[in-house]
N, C-alpha and C positions, 0 to 999 in steps of 0.2 A: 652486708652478708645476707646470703637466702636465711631464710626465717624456716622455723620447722613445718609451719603450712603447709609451704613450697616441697619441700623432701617427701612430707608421707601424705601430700598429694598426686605424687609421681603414678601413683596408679601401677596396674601389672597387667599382664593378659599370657594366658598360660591356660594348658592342658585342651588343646584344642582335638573338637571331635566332625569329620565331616558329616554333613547334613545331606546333603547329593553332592554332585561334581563339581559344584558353583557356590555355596556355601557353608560356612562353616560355624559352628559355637564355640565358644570358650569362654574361662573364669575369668573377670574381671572385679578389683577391688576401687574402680574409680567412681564409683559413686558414694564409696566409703564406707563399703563392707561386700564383700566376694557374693557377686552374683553372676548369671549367664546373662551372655552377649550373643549375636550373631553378625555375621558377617558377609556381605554379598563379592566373592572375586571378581562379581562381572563388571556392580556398579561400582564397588570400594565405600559403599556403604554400612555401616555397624549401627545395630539397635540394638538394645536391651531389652533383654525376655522375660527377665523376671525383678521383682519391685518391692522384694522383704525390705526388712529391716535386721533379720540374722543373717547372718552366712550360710553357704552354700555351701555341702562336703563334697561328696563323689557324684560325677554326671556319668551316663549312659546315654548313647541315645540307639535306637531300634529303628532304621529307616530314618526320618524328618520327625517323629516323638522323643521326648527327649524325660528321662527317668532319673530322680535327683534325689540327696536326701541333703536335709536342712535342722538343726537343731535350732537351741530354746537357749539366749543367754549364755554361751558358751558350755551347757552341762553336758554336752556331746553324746543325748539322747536323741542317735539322729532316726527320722522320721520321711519314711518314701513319700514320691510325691510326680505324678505324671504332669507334661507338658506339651502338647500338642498344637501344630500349625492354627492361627488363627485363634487360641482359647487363651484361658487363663489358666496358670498352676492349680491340681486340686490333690490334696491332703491322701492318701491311700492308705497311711496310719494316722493313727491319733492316741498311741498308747504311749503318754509321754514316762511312762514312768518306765519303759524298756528303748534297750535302742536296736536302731534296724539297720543291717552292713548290708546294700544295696553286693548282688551277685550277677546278676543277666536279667535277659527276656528269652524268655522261648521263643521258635520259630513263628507261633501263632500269635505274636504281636502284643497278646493278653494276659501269660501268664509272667509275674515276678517271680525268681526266684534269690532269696534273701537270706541272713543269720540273723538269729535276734533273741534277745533272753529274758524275753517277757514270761516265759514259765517259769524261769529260775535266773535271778539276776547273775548267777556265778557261773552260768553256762549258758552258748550260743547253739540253740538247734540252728537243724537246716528246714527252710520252710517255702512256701509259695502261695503266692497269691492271683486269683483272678479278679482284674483292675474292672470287669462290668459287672461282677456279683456282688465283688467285695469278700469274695470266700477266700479263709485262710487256711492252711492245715500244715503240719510239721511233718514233712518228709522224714527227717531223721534229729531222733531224739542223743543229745550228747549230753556228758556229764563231766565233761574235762576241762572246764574253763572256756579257753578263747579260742574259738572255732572262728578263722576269719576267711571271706570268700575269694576266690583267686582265678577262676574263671569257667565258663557255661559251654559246654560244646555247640558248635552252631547249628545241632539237629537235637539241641535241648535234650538228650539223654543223659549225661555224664555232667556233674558239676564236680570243681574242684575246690578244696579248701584246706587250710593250714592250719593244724594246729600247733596254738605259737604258745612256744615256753620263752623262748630269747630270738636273736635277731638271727644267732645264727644253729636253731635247732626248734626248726618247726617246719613237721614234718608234713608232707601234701598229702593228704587223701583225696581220691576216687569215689564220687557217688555215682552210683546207677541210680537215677530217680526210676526209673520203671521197677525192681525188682525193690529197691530200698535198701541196695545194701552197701558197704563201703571198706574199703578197703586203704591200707597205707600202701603209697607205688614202690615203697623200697621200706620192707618191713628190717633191714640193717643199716638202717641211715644212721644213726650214732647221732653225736652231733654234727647237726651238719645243718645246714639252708636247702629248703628247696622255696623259689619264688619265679614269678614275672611268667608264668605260663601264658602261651598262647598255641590254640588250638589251628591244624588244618581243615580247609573249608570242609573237607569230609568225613571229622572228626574220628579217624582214624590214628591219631596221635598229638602230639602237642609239643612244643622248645619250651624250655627252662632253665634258666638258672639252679647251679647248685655248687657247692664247695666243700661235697664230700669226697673227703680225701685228700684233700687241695687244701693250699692255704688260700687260693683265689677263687671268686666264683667265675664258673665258664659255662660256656653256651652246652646243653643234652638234649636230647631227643627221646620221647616216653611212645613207646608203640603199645595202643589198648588192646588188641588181639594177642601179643605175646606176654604183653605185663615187662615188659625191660626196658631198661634206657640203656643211652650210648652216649657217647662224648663226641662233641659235633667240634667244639673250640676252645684253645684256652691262651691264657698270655700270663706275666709276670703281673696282674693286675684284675679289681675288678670287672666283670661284663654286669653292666647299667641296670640293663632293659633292651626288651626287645621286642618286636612285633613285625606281623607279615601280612602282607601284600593279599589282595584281593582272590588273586587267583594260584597264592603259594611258590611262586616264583622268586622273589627276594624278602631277604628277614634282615631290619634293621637293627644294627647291632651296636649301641652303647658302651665301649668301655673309658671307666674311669682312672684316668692316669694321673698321677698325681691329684688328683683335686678337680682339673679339668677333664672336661667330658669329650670323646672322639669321637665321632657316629660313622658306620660303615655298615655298607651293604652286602647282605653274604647273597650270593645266588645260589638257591636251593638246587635248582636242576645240573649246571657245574660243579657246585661245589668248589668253589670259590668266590673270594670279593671283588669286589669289580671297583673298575675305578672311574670315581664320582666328585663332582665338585667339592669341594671343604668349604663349612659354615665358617663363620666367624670364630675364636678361641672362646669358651666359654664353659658354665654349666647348663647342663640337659635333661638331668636327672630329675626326678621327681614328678616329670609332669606329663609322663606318657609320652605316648608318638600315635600317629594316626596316620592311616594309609585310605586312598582314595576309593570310594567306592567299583568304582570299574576305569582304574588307570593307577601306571606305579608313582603318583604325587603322594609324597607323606608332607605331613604337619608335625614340626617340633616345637617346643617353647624351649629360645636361648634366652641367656643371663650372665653376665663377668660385674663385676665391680662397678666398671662403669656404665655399663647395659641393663635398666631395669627389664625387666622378664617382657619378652615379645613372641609371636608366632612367626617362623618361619617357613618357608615352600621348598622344600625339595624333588623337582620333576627327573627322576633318572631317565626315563626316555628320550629327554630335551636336554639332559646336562646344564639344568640351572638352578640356577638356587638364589630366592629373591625374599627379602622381608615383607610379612603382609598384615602385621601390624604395626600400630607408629604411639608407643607411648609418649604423651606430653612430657617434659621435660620440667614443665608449669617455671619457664624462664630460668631454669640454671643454664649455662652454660658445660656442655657436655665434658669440656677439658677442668672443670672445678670439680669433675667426680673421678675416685682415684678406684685403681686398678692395683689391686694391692701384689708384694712381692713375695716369694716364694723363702727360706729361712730355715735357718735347721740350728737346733742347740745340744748339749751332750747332758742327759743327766745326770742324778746320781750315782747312779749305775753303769752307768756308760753306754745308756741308751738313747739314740740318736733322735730326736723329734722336732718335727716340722713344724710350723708359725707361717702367717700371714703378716705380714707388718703394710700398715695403710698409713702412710703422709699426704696429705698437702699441700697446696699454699698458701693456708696460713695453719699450718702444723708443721713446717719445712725444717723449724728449726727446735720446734720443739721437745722440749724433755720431760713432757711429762705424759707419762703415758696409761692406759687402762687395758688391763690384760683380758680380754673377753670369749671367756668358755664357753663353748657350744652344749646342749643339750643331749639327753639319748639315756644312758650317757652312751650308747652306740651307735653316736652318729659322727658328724666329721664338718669340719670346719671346709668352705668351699668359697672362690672368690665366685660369690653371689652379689648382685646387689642387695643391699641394706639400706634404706634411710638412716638408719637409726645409726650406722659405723659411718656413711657420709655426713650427718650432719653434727655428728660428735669431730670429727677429722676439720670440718669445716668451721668448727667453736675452735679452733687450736688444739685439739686433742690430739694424740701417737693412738693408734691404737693395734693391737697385737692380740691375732687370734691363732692360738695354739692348739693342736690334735695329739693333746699328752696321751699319754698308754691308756686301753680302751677304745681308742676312737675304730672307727670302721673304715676300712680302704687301704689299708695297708698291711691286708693279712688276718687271718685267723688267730695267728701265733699274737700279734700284738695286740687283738680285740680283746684277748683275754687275760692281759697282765693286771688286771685292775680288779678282777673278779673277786666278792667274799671278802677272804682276811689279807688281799693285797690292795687293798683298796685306798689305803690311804699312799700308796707308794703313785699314785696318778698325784697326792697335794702335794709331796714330793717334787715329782714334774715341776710344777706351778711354781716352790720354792726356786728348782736351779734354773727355770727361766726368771724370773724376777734379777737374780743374782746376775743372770747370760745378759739381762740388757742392761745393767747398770755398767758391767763390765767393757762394753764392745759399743760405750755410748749412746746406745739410743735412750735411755732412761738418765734422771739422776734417782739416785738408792731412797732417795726422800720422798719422790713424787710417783707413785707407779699404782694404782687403784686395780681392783678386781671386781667386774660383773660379770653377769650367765643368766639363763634361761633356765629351768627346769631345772635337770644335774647340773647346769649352769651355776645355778640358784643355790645350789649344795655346795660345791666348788667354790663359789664366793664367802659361802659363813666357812669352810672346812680353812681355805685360805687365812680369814683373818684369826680363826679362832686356831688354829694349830700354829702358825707362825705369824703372829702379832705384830713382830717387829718388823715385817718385812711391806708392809700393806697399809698405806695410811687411809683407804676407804674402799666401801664395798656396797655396791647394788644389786642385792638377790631380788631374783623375779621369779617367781610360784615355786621357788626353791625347798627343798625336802630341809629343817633343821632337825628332825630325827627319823632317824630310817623305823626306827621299832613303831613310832605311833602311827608313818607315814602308811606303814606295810598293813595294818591296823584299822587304817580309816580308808584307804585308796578303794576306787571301784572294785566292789568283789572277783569280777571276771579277771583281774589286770592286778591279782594278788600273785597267783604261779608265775606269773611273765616274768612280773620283778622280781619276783626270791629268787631265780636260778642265776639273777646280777648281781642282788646285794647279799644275799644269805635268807634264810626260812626263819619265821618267828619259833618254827617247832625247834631246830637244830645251831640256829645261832644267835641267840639273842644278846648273847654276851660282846660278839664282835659289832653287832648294829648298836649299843650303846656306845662301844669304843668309839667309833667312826664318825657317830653323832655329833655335829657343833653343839645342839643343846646342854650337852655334860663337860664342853670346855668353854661355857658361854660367859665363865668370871674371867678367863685370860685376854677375851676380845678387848680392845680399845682402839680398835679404829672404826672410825665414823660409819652408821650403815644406813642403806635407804631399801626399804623392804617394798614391793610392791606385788598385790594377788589381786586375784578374780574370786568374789564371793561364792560361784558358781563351778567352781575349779573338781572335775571329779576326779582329776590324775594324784594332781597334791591337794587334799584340802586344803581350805584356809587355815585349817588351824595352827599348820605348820609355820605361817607366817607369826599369829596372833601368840603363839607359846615364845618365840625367839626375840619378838617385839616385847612381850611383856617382862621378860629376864633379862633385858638390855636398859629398861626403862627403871625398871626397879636396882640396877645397879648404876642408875644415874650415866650409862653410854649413850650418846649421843644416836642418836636414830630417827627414822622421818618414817610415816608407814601411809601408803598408799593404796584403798580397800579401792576396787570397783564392784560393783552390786551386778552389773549386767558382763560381767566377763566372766570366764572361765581357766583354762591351761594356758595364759596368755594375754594379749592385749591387743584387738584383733581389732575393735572398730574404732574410727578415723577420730571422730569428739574425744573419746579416753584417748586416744596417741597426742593428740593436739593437748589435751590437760599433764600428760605423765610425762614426757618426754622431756616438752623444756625444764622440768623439776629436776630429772635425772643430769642430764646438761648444768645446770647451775650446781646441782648438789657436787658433782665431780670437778666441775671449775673451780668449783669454793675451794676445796683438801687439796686439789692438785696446785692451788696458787697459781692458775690460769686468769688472767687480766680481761 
């Protein structure tokens, strides 16, 4: 059988940005930790441009300069940092104790414009920098938490940015960097999204995303001289992301249907979509699109199950569509990676929710399975590739990834069944699927384990510690075990975001004990394996170290896994190679997997 090496050496390459006509950058994790690559279309040559040993967050590039920011350890104080032809990366912050949300470049090549809360860690101004002085200065001073940047008009006037309470009410604002002043583009937005703006090349308005009104997000149009938007598109489903074309003639348009990602071209000047070759079935999400500096060629990164994340070419004016990157496989055989199936169960309620179920060949027969939550908790379960759900599938595991209530993509109305004092009606979920696969045989009722990520993480102790009997183990990773200390010790800026999901330390602290596994942590007896990042500024550790200590002192069986240099996560390749085969054998052992 491949060994874990093999799997989370697979490498990724995503979020590609062109460099001129002939080359291109993007995020690479094959040298075992996300850094940028280049890429030559002419020769089909790729080097690597830069040579940390942290990861890499958001890229920019301004012409053939390429503008990055990079944090420290995972504590995701991230830090700008320019890169230019022929040079080496140089450092443009060095204030590790704030962090810097990379926004644009100005038309003059020199100036950054950036968010950062180094005046006040619980608020991001707006600010800018000039990269040959070094001079900094705060455009616009905020006092509202998380000011995060969303996009620079390309004649450098007009920056945009969100202020984020939740995923979906955080409203855009308008800066006039020349006057200073700033404005909300829809001062009756309620709750609602506005995201994924991109500007025309004349900065005379911008597309976005928004799902006010709607249960879906759809493509609007924001005109800066009248101050109003308009409804450009919508469909029974999210629109992705989007982005346009060099000279504004088409805007690519992602929406998310089911899970999977559809990309289509709208022609601005008709006013219609045009018809264009189709990528492969896959996800597209998350990782941009890039259009060609002077030609309609966009750059996607796809991804499915069995597709670790690649860059693709889209030429509309040649109607093709060719892959133009080639991740190593590092010797699996492409048909030993599963492409998982599509699943619906009925809850409590009689609410109907979606699952991912992943078999196969040596899982084909198996009954024992691990149910695996996804994160957010507003975010959404997608066939992506995973090592970590391939090489569990590939030990003999079932594994089944559900988008109980809460999750994002299937509506507004369903993102918010889990909100505050409904929140345990999401563990709920997690009960009558455990019960749906025992029933309808994928499972036996003995063998069925829960892990997660983040709310993952929660969802795993919430699971064993509210329904005990249904769960004979559990791998929380930088999981929240009490929301009151979590809300309490979490990055000051990133305290508002989360109270408008779990409830306010001011307003409800009685339901964040409720909900808390820590206050039902005498009921748990199934086996648990904790694993954090000492470095972690979403969940402290301590959330791990309080749940480990109340398990041990009741004599429950628990395994606890500290890394010193991680953070929200488990990001770099040596910790994956040490934690993963643990979690593998810890879940082999309870599941009576041979």
């Amino acid at each position: 059988m491949a060994t874990i090496q093999q799997y989370f050496s697979i490498g990724s390459a995503s979020s590609a940005k062109w460099l001129n006509e002939e080359s291109f950058i993007y995020n690479s994790n094959k040298s075992g930790v996300n850094q940028i690559w280049e890429r030559s279309l002419k020769t089909g040559e790729d080097k690597q441009r830069t040579f940390f040993s942290e990861r890499i967050w958001t890229v920019k590039t301004f012409g053939e300069d390429i503008f990055f920011t990079m944090d420290l350890g995972g504590n995701e104080q991230e830090q700008l940092h320019v890169l230019r032809a022929g040079e080496e990366a140089v450092a443009l912050t060095q204030n590790y104790a704030a962090r810097h949300q990379l926004g644009g470049v100005k038309p003059d090549g020199k100036t950054v414009v950036y968010s950062c809360n180094a005046r006040d860690p619980k608020s991001f101004d707006i600010c800018q920098m000039n990269i040959e002085t070094g001079e900094q200065e705060i455009v616009l001073v905020n006092t509202d938490n998380y000011n995060m940047p969303a996009a620079l008009s390309p004649n450098g006037r007009y920056f945009l940015y969100n202020k984020l309470k939740a995923q979906s009410d955080n409203c855009m604002w308008i800066l006039d960097i020349e006057t200073r002043t700033a404005k909300n583009i829809d001062p009756n937005a309620g709750n609602a999204a506005y995201t994924n703006p991109v500007w025309k090349k004349d900065s005379s308005g911008f597309y976005f995303l928004t799902d006010k009104d709607c249960e879906f997000k759809y493509l609007a149009y924001y005109d800066v001289a009248s101050g109003t938007f308009s409804k450009v598109y919508e469909e029974n489903w999210d629109v992705e992301d989007i982005a346009l074309s060099y000279d504004d003639k088409y805007l690519s348009v992602k929406v998310n249907r089911d899970g999977y990602s559809v990309l289509e071209i709208y022609n601005t000047v008709k006013e219609c979509f045009e018809n264009v070759p189709s990528l492969p079935k896959g996800v597209m999400a998350y990782y941009g699109t890039s259009w060609a500096p002077a030609s309609h060629r966009l750059l996607v990164t796809l991804t499915s199950g069995q597709r670790p994340s690649d860059i693709w070419l889209m030429d509309i004016d040649n109607e093709k569509v060719e892959r133009v990157t080639f991740t190593d496989l590092q010797g699996i055989d492409k048909d030993d990676l599963v492409e998982p199936e599509l699943h619906h169960f009925e809850s409590f309620d009689g609410l109907v929710v979606p699952y991912w179920l992943y078999k196969g060949k040596n899982s084909k027969n198996s009954r024992s399975v691990v149910c695996e939550f996804h994160g957010g908790p507003e975010g959404q379960e997608r066939p992506m590739f995973s090592p970590l759900i391939q090489y569990l599938v590939n030990e003999g595991l079932t594994v089944v990834a559900p988008n109980i209530r809460g999750s994002v993509g299937y509506g507004k109305t369903y993102h918010h069944l889990d909100d505050i004092e409904k929140r345990l009606d999401s563990v709920r979920d997690a009960a009558a699927l455990n019960k749906h696969l025992s029933e309808v045989g994928i499972a036996d009722a003995d063998k069925i384990a829960v892990m997660g990520t983040s709310y993952g993480g929660y969802m795993t102790l919430s699971c064993v510690a509210q329904n005990p009997d249904l769960w004979c183990a559990g791998v929380d990773t930088v999981g929240m075990s009490n929301l009151e200390t979590f809300l309490e010790n979490t990055a000051e800026y990133r305290r508002a975001h989360r109270e408008s999901e779990y409830g306010s330390l001011a307003n409800h602290r009685e339901i964040l004990r409720e909900v808390s596994p820590i206050h039902k942590v005498n009921d748990i007896t199934a086996a648990l394996m904790v694993v954090h990042g000492a470095n972690d500024p979403r969940v402290p550790v301590g959330e791990a170290e309080q749940i480990v200590a109340s398990l041990r002192n009741r004599d429950v069986p628990v395994e606890y896994l500290r890394y010193e240099d991680e953070g929200h996560g488990i990001s770099k390749r040596k910790n994956q190679f040490d934690c993963y085969p643990k979690v593998a054998a810890f879940l082999k052992k309870h599941l009576k997997v041979e």
